[in-house]
GUFI-170782 format. One record per residue (C-alpha): x negated, y, z; residue number from 0; residue in three letters. Coordinates in pm, 1 decimal. Layout:
BEGIN
R        x        y        z  nr rest
R        X        Y        Z NUM  ALA
...
This chain:
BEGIN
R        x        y        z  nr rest
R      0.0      0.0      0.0   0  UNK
R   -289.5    245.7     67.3   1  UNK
R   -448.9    203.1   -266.0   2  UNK
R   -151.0    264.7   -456.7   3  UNK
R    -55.0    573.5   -196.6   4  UNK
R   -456.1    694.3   -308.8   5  UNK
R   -396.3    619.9   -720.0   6  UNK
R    -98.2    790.7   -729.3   7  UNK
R   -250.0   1118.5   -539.5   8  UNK
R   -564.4   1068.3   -729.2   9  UNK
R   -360.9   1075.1  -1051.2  10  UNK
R   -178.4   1365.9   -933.2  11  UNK
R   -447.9   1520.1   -857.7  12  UNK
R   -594.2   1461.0  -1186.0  13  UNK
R   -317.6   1541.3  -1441.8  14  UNK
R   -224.9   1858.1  -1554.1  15  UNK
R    -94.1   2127.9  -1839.1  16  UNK
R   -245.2   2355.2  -2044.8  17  UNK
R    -29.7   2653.1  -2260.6  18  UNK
R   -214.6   2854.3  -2480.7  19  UNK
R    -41.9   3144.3  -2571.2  20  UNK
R    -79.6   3420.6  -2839.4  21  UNK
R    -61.7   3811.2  -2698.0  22  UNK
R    231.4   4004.1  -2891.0  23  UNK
R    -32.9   4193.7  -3104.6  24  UNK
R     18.6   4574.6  -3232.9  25  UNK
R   -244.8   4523.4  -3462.9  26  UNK
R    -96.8   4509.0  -3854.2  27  UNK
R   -268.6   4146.1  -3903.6  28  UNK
R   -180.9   4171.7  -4267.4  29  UNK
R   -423.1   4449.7  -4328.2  30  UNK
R   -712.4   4217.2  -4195.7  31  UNK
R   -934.6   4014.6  -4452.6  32  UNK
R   -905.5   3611.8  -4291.3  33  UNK
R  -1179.1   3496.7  -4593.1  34  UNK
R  -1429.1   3575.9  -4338.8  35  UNK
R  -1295.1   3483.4  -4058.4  36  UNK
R  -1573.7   3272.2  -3998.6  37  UNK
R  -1799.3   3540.1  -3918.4  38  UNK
R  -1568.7   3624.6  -3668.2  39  UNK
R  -1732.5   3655.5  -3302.1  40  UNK
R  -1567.7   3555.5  -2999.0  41  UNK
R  -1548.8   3653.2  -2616.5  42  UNK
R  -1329.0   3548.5  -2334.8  43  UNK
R  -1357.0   3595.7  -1982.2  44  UNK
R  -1162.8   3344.8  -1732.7  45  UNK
R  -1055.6   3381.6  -1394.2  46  UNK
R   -975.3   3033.4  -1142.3  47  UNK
R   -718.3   3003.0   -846.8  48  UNK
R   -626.8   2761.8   -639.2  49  UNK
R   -260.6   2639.9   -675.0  50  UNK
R   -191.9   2930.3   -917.7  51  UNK
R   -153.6   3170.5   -648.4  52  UNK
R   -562.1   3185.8   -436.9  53  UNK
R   -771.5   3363.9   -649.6  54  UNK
R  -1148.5   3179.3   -661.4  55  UNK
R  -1263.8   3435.5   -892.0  56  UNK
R  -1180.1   3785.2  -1062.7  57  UNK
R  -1185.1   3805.1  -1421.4  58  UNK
R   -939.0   3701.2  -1734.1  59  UNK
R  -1053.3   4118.2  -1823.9  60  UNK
R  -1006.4   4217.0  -2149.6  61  UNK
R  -1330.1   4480.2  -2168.5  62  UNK
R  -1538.1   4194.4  -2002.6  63  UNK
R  -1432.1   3967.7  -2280.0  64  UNK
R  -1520.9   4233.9  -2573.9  65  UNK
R  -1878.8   4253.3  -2374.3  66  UNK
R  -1934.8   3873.9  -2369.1  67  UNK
R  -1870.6   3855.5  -2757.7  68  UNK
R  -2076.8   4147.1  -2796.3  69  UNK
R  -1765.7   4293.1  -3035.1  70  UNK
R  -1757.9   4646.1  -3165.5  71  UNK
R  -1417.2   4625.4  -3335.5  72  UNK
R  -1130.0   4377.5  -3191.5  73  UNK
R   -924.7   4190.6  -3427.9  74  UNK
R   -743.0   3965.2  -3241.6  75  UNK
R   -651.8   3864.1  -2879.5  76  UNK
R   -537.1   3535.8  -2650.6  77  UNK
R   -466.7   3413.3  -2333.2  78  UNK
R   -455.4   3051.9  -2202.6  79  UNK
R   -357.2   2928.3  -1919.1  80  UNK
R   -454.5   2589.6  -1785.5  81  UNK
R   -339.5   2448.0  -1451.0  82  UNK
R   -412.1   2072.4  -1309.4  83  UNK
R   -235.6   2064.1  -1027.7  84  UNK
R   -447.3   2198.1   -774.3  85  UNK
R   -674.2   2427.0   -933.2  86  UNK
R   -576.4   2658.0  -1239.3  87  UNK
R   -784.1   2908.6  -1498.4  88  UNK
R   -625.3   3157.8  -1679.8  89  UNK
R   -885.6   3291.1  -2011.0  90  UNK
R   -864.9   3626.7  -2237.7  91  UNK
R  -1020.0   3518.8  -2567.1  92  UNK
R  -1096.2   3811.5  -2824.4  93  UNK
R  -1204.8   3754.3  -3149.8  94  UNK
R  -1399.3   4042.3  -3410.2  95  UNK
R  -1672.6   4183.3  -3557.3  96  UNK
C-alpha cells in the first residue's frame, strides 16, 4: 500500500501542463518580410514560483528579454507558461533583428 501511496504522489508530482500562448500583437505582421525569418534573433527571460503563487525568482521582463537577444528592433513577442504541479515558470520570448 505504501508504494503505490509513493507512485501515485511521485507521478503527481511529476506530471504537468504547459500553454504557450501568443501576446495580442499591435504590430501590422503583414508588413514584416518572414523569408528571413531565420535570421531572426531571440530573447526570453523566465521567472519560477512555487505552486503558481511563491515567487522563486523575478523576471518574465520584457526589456530583459530584448537585452538577452541582444535585439535592436522587436518583431514579435510570446509568453509561455509551464506548470508541473508543484513548481511553475512563466517565459517572455521576443524575437527580431
Amino acid at each position: 500500500m505504501k508504494k503505490l501511496f509513493l507512485s501515485l504522489v511521485a507521478t503527481a508530482a511529476l506530471s504537468g501542463c504547459a500553454v504557450w500562448t501568443p501576446v495580442s500583437n499591435t504590430t501590422d505582421l503583414s508588413k514584416v518580410d518572414f523569408t528571413n525569418s531565420y535570421e531572426f534573433k531571440e530573447g526570453r527571460d523566465c521567472s519560477y514560483a512555487l505552486f503558481g503563487l511563491v515567487p522563486l525568482t523575478d523576471g518574465a521582463r520584457f526589456i530583459e528579454a530584448v537585452q538577452d537577444g541582444d535585439l535592436s528592433k522587436v518583431i514579435y513577442v510570446e509568453h509561455d507558461y509551464q506548470f508541473y504541479g508543484v513548481y511553475g515558470r512563466h517565459c517572455i520570448h521576443v524575437y527580431g533583428q
